[in-house]
ChimeraX commands (.cxc) that place a marker at each C-alpha (Angstrom):
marker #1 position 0.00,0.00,0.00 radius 0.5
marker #1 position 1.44,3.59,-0.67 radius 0.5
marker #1 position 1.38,5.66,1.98 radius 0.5
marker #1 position 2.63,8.64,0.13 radius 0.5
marker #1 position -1.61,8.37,-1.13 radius 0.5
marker #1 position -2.80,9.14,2.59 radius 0.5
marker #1 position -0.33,11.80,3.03 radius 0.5
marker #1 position -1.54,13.51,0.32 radius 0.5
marker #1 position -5.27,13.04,0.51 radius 0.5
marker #1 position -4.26,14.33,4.40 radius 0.5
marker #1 position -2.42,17.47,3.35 radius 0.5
marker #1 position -5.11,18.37,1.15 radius 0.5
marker #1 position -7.65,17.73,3.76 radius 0.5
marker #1 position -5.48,20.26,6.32 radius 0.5
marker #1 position -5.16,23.10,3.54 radius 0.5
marker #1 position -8.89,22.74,3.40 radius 0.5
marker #1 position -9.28,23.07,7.23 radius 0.5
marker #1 position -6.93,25.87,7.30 radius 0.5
marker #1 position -8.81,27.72,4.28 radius 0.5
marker #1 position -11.75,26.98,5.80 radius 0.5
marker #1 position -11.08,28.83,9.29 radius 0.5
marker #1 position -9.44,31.58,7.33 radius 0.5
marker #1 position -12.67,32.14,5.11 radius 0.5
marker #1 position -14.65,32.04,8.54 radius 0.5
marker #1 position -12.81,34.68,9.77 radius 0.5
marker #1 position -13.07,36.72,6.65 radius 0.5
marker #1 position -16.74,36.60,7.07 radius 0.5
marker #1 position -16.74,37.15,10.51 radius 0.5
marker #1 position -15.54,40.65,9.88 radius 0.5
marker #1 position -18.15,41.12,7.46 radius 0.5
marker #1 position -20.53,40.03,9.97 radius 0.5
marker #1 position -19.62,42.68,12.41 radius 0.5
marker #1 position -19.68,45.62,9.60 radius 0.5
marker #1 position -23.17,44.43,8.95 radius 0.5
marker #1 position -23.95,44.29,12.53 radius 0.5
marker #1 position -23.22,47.73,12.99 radius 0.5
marker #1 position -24.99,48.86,9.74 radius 0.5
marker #1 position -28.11,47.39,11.11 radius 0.5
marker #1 position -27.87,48.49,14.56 radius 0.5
marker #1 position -27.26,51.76,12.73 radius 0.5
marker #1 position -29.97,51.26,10.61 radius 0.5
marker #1 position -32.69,50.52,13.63 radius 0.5
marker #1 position -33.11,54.45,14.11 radius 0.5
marker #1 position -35.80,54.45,11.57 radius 0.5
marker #1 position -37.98,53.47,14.61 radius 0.5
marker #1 position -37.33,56.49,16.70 radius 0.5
marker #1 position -36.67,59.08,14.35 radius 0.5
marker #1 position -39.39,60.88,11.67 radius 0.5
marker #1 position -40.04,59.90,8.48 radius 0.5
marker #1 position -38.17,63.22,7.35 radius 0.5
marker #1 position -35.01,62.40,8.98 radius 0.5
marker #1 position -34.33,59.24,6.72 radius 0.5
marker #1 position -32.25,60.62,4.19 radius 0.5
marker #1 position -29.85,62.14,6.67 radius 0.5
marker #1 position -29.64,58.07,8.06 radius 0.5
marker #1 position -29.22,57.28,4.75 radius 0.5
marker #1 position -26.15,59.34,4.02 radius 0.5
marker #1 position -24.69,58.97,7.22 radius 0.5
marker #1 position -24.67,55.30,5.87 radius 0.5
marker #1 position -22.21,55.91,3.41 radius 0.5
marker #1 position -18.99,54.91,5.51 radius 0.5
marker #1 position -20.67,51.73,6.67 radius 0.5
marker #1 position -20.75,50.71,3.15 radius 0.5
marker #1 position -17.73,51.68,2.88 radius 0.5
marker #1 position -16.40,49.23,5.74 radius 0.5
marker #1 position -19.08,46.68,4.14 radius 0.5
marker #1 position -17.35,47.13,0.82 radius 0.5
marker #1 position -13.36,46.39,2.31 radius 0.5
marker #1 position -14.44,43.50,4.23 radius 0.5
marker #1 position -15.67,42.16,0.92 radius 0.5
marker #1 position -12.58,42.41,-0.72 radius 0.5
marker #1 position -11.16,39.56,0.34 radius 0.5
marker #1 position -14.24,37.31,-1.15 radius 0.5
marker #1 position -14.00,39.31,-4.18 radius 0.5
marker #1 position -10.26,37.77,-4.67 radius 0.5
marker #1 position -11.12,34.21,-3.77 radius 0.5
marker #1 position -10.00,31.54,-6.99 radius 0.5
marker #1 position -12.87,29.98,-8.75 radius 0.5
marker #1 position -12.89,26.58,-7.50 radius 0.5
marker #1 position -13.45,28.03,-3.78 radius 0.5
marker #1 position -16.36,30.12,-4.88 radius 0.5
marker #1 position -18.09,27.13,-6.10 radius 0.5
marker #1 position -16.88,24.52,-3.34 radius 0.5
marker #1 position -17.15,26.85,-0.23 radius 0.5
marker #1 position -19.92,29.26,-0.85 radius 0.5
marker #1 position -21.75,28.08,1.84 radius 0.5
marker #1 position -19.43,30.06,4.65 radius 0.5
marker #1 position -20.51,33.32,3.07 radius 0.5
marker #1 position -24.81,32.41,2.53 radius 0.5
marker #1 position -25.67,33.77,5.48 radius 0.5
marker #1 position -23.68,37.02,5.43 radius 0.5
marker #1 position -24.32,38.03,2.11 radius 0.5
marker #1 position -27.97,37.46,3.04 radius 0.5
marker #1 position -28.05,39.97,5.32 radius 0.5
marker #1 position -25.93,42.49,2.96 radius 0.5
marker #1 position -28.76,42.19,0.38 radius 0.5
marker #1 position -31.60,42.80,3.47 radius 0.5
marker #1 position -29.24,45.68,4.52 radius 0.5
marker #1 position -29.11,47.36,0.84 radius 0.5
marker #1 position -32.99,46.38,0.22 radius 0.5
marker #1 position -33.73,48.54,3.83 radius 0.5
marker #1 position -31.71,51.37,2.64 radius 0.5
marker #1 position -33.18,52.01,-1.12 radius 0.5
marker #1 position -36.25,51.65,0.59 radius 0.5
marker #1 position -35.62,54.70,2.87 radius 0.5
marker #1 position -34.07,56.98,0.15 radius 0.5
marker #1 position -36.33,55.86,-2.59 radius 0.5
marker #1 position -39.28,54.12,-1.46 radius 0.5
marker #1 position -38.61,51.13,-3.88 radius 0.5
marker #1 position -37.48,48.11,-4.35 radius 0.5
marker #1 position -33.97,47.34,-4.70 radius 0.5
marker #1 position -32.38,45.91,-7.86 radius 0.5
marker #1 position -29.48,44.63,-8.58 radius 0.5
marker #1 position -28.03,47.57,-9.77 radius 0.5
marker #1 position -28.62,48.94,-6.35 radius 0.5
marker #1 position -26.35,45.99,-5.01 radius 0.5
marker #1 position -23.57,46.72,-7.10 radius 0.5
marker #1 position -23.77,50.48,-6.29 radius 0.5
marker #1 position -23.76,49.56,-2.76 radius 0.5
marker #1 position -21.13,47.00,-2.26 radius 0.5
marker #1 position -19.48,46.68,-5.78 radius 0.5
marker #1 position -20.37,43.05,-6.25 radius 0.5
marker #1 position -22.79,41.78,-9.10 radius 0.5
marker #1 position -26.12,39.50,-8.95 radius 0.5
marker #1 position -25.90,36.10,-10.66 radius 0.5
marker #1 position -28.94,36.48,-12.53 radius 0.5
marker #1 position -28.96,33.88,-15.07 radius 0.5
marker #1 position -27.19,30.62,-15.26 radius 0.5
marker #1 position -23.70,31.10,-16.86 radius 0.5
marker #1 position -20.76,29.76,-15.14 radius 0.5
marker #1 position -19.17,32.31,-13.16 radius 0.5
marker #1 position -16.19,34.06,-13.19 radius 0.5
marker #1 position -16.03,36.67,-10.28 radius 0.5
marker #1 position -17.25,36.52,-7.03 radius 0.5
marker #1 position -21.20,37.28,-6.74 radius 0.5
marker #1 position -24.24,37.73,-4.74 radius 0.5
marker #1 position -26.27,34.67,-5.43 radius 0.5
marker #1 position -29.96,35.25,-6.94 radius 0.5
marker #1 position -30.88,33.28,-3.93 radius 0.5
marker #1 position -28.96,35.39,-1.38 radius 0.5
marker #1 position -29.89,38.11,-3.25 radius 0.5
marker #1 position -34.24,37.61,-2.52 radius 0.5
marker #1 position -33.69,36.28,0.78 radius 0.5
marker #1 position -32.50,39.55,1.59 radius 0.5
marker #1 position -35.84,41.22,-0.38 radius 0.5
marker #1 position -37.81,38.47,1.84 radius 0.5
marker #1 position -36.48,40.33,4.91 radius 0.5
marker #1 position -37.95,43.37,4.29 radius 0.5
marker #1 position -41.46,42.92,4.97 radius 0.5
marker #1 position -40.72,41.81,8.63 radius 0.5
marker #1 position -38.70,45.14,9.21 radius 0.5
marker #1 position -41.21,47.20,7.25 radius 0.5
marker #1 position -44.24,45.47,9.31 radius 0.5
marker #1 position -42.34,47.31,12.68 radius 0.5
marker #1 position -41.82,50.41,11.18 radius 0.5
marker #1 position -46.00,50.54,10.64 radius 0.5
marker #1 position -46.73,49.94,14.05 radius 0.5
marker #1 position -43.88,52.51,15.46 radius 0.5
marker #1 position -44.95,54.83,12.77 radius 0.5
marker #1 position -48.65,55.34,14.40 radius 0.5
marker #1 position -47.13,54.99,18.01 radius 0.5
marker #1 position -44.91,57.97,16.97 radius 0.5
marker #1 position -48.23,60.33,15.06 radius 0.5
marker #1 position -47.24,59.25,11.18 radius 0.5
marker #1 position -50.15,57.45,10.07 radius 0.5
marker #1 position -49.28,58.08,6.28 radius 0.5
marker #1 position -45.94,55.75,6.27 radius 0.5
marker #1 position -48.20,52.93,7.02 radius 0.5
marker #1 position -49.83,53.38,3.96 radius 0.5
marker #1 position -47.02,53.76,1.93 radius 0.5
marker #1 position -45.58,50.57,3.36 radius 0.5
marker #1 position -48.78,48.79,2.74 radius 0.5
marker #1 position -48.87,50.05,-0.52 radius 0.5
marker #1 position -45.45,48.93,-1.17 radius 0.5
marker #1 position -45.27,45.06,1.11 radius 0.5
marker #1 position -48.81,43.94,-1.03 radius 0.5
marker #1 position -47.04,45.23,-4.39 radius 0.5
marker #1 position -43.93,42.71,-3.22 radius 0.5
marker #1 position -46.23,40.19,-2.09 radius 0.5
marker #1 position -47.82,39.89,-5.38 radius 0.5
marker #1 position -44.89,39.95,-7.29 radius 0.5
marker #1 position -42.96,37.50,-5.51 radius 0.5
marker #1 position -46.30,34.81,-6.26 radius 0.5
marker #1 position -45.44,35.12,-9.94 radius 0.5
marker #1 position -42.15,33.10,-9.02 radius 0.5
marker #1 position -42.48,29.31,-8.66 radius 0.5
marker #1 position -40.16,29.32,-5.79 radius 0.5
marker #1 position -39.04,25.49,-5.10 radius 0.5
marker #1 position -36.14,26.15,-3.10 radius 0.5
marker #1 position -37.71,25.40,0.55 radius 0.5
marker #1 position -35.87,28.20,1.98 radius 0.5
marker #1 position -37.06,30.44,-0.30 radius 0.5
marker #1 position -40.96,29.23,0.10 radius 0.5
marker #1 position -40.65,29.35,3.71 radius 0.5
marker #1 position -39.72,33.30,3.78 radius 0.5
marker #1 position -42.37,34.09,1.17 radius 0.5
marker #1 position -44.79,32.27,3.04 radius 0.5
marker #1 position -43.81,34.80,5.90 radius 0.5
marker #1 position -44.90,37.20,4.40 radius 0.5
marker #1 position -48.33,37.00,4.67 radius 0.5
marker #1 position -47.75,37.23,8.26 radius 0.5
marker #1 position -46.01,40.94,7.79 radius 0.5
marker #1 position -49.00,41.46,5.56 radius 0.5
marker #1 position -51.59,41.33,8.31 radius 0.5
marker #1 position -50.00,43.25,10.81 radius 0.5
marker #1 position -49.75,46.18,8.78 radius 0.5
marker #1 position -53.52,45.45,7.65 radius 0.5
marker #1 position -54.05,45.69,11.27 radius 0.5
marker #1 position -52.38,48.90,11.57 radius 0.5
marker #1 position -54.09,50.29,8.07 radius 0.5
marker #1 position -57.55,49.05,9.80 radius 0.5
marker #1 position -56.94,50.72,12.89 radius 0.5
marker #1 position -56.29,53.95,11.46 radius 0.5
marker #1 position -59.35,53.84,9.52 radius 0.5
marker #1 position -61.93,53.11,12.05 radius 0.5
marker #1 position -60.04,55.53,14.83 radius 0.5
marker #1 position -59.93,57.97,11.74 radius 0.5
marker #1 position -56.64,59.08,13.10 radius 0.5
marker #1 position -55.05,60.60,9.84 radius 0.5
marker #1 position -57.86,63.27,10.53 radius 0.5
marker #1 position -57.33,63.96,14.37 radius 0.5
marker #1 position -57.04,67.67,14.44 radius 0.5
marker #1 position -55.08,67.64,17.24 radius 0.5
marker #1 position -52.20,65.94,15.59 radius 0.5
marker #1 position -49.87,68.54,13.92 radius 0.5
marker #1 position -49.01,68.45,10.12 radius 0.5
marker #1 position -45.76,67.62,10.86 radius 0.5
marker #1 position -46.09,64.95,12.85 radius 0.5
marker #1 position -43.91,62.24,11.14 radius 0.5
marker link #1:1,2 radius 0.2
marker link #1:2,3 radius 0.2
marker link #1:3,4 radius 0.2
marker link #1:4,5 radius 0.2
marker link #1:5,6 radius 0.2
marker link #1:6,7 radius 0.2
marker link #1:7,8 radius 0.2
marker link #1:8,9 radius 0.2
marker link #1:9,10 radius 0.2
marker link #1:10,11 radius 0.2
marker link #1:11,12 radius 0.2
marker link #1:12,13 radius 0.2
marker link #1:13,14 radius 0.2
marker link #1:14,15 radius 0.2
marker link #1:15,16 radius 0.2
marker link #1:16,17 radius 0.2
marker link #1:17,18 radius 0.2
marker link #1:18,19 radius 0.2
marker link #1:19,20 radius 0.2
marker link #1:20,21 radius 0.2
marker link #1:21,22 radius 0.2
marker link #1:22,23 radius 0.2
marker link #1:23,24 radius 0.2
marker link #1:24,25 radius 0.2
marker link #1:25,26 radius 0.2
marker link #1:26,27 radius 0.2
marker link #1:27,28 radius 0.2
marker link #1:28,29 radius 0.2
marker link #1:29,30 radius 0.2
marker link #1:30,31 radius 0.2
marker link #1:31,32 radius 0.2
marker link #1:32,33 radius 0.2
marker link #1:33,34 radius 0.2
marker link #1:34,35 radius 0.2
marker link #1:35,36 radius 0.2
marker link #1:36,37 radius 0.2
marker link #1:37,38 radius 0.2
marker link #1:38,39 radius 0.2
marker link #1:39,40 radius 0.2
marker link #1:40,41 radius 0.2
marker link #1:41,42 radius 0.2
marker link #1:42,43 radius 0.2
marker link #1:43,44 radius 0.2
marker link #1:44,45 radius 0.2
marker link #1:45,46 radius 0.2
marker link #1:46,47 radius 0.2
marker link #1:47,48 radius 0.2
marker link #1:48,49 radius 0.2
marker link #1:49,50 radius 0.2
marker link #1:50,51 radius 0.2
marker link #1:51,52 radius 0.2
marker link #1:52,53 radius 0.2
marker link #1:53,54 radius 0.2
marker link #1:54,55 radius 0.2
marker link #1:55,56 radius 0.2
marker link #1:56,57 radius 0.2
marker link #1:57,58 radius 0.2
marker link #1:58,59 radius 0.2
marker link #1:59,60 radius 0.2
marker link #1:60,61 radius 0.2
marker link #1:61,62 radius 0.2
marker link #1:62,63 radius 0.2
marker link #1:63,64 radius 0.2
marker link #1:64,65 radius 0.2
marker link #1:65,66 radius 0.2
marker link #1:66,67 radius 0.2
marker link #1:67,68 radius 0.2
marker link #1:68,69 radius 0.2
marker link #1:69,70 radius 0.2
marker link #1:70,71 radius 0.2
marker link #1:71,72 radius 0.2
marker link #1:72,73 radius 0.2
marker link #1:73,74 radius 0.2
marker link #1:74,75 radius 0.2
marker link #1:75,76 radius 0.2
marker link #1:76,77 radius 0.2
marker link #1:77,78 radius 0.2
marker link #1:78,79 radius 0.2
marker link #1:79,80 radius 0.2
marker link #1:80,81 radius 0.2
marker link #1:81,82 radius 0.2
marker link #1:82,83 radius 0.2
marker link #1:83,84 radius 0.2
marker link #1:84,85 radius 0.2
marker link #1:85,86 radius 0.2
marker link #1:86,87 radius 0.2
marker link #1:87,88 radius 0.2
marker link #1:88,89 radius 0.2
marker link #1:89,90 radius 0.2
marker link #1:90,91 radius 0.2
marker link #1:91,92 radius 0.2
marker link #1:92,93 radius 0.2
marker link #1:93,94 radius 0.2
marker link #1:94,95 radius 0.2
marker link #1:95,96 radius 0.2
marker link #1:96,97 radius 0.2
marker link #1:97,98 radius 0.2
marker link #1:98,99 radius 0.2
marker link #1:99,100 radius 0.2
marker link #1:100,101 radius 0.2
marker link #1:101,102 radius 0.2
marker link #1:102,103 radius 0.2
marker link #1:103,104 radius 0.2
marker link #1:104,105 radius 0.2
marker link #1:105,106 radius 0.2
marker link #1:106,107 radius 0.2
marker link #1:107,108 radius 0.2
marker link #1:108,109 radius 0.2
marker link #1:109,110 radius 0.2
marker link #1:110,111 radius 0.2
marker link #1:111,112 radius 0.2
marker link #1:112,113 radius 0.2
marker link #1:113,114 radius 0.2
marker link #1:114,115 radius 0.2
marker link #1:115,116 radius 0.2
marker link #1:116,117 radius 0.2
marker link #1:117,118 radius 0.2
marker link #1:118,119 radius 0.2
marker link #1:119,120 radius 0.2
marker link #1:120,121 radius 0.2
marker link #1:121,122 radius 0.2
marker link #1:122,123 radius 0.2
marker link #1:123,124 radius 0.2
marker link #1:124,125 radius 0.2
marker link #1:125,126 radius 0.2
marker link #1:126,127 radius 0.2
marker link #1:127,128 radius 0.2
marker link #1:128,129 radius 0.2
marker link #1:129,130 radius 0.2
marker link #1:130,131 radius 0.2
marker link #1:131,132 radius 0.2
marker link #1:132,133 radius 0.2
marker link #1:133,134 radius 0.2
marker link #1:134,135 radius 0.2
marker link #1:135,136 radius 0.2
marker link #1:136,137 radius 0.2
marker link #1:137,138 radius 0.2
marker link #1:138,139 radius 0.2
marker link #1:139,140 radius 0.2
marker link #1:140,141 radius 0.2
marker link #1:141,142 radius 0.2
marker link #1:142,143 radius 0.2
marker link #1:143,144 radius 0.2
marker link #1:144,145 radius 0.2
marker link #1:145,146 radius 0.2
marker link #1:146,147 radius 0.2
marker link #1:147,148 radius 0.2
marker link #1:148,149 radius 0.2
marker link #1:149,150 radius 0.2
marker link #1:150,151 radius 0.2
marker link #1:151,152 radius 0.2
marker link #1:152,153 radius 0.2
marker link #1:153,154 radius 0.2
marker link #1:154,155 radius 0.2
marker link #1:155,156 radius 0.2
marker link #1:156,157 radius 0.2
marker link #1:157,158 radius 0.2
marker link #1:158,159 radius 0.2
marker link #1:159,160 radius 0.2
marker link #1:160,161 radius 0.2
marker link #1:161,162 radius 0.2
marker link #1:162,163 radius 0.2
marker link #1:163,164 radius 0.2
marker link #1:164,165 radius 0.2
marker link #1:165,166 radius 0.2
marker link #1:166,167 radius 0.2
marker link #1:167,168 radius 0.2
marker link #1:168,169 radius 0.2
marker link #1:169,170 radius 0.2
marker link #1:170,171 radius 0.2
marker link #1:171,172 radius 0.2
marker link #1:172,173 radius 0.2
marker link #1:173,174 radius 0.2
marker link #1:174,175 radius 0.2
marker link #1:175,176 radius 0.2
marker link #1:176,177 radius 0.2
marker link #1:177,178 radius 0.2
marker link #1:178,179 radius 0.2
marker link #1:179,180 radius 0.2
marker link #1:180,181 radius 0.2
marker link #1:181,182 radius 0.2
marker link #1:182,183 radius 0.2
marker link #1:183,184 radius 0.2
marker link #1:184,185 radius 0.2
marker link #1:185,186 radius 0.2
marker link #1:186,187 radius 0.2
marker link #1:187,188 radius 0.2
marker link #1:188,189 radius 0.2
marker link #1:189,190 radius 0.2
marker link #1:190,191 radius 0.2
marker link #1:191,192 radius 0.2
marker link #1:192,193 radius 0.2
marker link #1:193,194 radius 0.2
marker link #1:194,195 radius 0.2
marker link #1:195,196 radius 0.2
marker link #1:196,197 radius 0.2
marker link #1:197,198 radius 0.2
marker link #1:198,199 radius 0.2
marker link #1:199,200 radius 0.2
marker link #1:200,201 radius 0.2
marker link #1:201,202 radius 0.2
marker link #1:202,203 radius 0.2
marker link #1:203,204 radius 0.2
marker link #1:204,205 radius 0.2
marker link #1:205,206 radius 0.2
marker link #1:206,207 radius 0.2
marker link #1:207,208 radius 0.2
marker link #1:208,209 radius 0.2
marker link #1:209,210 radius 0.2
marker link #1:210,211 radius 0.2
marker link #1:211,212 radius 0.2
marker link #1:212,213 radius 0.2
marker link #1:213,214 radius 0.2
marker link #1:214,215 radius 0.2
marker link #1:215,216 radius 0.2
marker link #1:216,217 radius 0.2
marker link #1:217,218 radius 0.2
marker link #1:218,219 radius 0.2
marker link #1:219,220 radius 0.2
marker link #1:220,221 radius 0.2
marker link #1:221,222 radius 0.2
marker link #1:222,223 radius 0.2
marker link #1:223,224 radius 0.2
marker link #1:224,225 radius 0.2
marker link #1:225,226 radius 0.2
marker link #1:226,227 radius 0.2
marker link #1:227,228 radius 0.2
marker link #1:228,229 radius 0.2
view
């Protein structure tokens, strides 16, 4: 028997460990960048309505930080994008949900994948061509839009608690719009069914909160100044 086979098959399996733990703590940094953006980002539930595109701007060096811890990803050799892709799901998850939240305060829309690239200088796989660059995954990519609604949903109630009972509206508006877009898809990936089918959760609280402004005919309390936000 040739042992020299083993000793191979066991260096190989140590510069895998070793790449492994290396890539971990790569995205461990980019975990904590992202934690801050969204900590960062949780304002939107204490502050008005008008004061979002000054938290969006002061945004701009968390992307920044975002961006950097990227890098490193962005430099990885094909053959570990496809085999180890997995370390990185989760993160790059959130860094869509993190981009989706933020066009949706300075714009009020969606976010495409233009928006992602603008944000954090990395592309969406959007069709199925081999790759030759490190990407956002069209899967990582509407997980993140999935997380929206949950966030959004919050922002409703808070947004009455705080006087604004237009943003509701807007967000209803906006959440059914996403909802009926996203049932055009035949999603069979389970993890993708299972956050669309959260949705409709999101979708009747902020019914709720639509309903109870209606019947409490709050937008038309006179005692609630115009700029109540």
């Amino acid at each position: 028997m040739d042992d020299q086979i083993f000793e191979k098959i066991q260096k190989k399996f140590d510069q895998d460990t070793e790449l492994r733990e290396s890539l971990k703590k790569i995205v461990n940094e980019l975990e904590q960048a992202l934690t801050v953006t969204k900590v960062k980002l949780q304002k939107i539930h204490s502050i008005k309505s008008t004061e979002f595109p000054e938290l969006v701007k002061s945004l701009e060096p968390n992307f920044a930080t975002i961006r950097e811890k990227l890098a490193p990803l962005k430099a990885l050799e094909l053959d570990v994008l496809y085999r180890l892709s997995g370390i990185w799901f989760h993160a790059m998850q959130v860094t869509s949900f993190v981009v989706a939240l933020t066009v949706y305060l300075d714009r009020g829309e969606l976010a495409g994948v233009d928006d992602v690239e603008k944000y954090l200088g990395v592309k969406v796989t959007v069709d199925n061509n081999p790759i030759s660059e490190f990407r956002m995954s069209i899967e990582e990519y509407i997980l993140g839009l999935l997380s929206l609604p949950n966030e959004l949903s919050r922002l409703a109630i808070n947004s009455v608690t705080a006087g604004n009972f237009e943003l509701p509206k807007q967000i209803s508006t906006f959440v059914n719009n996403l909802n009926m877009a996203f049932q055009q898809l035949n999603l069979k990936n389970d993890s993708l069914r299972r956050n669309f089918d959260a949705i409709k959760y999101d979708v009747k609280k902020i019914e709720e909160v639509i309903y109870d402004i209606s019947v409490r005919s709050l937008g038309k309390r006179k005692d609630v100044p115009d700029s109540a936000n």
